[in-house]
C-alpha positions in Angstrom: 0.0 0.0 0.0 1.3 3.4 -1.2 0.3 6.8 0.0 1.6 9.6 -2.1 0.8 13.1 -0.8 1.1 16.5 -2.9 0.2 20.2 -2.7 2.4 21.4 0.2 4.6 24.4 -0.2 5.3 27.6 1.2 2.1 30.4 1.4 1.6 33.8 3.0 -0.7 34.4 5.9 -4.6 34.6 4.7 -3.3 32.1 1.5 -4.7 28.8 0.4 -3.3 25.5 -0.8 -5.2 22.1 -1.4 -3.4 18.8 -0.3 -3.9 15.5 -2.0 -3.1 12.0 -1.0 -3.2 9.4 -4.2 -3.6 5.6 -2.6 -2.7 2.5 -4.4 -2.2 -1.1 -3.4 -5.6 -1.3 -1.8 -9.5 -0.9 -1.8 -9.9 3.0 -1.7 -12.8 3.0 -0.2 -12.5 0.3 2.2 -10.4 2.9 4.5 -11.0 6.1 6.1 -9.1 9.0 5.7 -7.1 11.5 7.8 -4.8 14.2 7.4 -2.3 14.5 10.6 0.2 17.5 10.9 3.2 17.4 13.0 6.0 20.6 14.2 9.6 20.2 14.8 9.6 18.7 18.5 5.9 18.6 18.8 3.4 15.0 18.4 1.7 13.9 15.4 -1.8 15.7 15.7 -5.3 15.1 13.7 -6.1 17.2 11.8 -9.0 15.9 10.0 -10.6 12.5 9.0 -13.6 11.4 6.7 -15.6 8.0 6.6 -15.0 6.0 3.4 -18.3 7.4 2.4 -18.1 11.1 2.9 -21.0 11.2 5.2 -18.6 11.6 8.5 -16.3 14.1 8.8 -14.2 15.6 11.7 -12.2 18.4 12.3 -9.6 19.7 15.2 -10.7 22.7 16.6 -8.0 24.7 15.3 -9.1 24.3 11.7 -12.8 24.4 11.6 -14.4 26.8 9.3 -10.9 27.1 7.8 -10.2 23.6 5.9 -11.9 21.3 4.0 -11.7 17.3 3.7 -12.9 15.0 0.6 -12.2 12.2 -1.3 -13.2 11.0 -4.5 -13.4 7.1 -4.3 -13.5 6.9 -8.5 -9.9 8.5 -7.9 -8.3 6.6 -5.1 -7.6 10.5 -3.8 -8.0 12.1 -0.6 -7.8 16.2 -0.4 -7.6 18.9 1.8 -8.5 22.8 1.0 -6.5 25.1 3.3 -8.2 28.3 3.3 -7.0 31.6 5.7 -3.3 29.7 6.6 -2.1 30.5 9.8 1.8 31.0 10.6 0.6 28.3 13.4 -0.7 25.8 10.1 3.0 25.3 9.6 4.2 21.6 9.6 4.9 18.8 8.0 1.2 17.0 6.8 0.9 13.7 6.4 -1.8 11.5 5.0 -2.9 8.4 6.6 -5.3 5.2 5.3 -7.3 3.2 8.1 -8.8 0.0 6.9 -12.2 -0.6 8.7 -11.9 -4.4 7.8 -8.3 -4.7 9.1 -7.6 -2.1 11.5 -4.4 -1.5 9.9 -3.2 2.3 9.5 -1.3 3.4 6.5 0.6 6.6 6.2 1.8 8.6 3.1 5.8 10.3 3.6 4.4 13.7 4.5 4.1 16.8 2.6 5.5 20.7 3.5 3.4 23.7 4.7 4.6 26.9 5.4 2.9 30.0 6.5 4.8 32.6 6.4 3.2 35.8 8.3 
């Protein structure tokens, strides 16, 4: 199982940039999806998840009314709108695939964000 994210980079305060997360080597939409975030010297933290379905989603606190999670099934793709970036939004992001037959959690190698105030 591969999970290849994209769409990081560096972005002024107030910017936007859209993350995606391309899986392969599994059913799609036989997982659910998250997108974790982690600082230099801080924990991996959640930043949002959706059910394979689209029906359930959840967000950290910190990013509600800001970002958006979906996935397109057809696509084997996983995304994430960043709207109004916050110097605080910057971190590594990293995609992760949870199989709700298996219990087994898969996680893409992490993509760049900086906010830069």
């Amino acid at each position: 199982v591969q999970l290849q994210a994209s769409g990081g980079g560096l972005v002024q305060a107030g910017g936007s940039l859209r993350l995606s997360c391309v899986v392969s080597g599994t059913t799609f939409s036989s997982h659910s999806m998250g997108w974790y975030r982690q600082s230099p010297g801080k924990q991996r933290d959640l930043v949002a998840t959706i059910s394979w379905g689209s029906n359930t989603k959840n967000y950290a606190d910190s990013v509600k009314g800001r970002f958006t999670i979906s996935r397109d099934n057809a696509q084997n793709t996983v995304y994430l709108q960043m709207n109004n970036l916050k110097p605080e939004d910057t971190a590594v992001y990293y995609c992760r695939a949870y199989g709700l037959g298996s219990g087994i959690s898969y996680w893409g190698q992490g993509t760049q964000v900086t906010v830069s105030s």
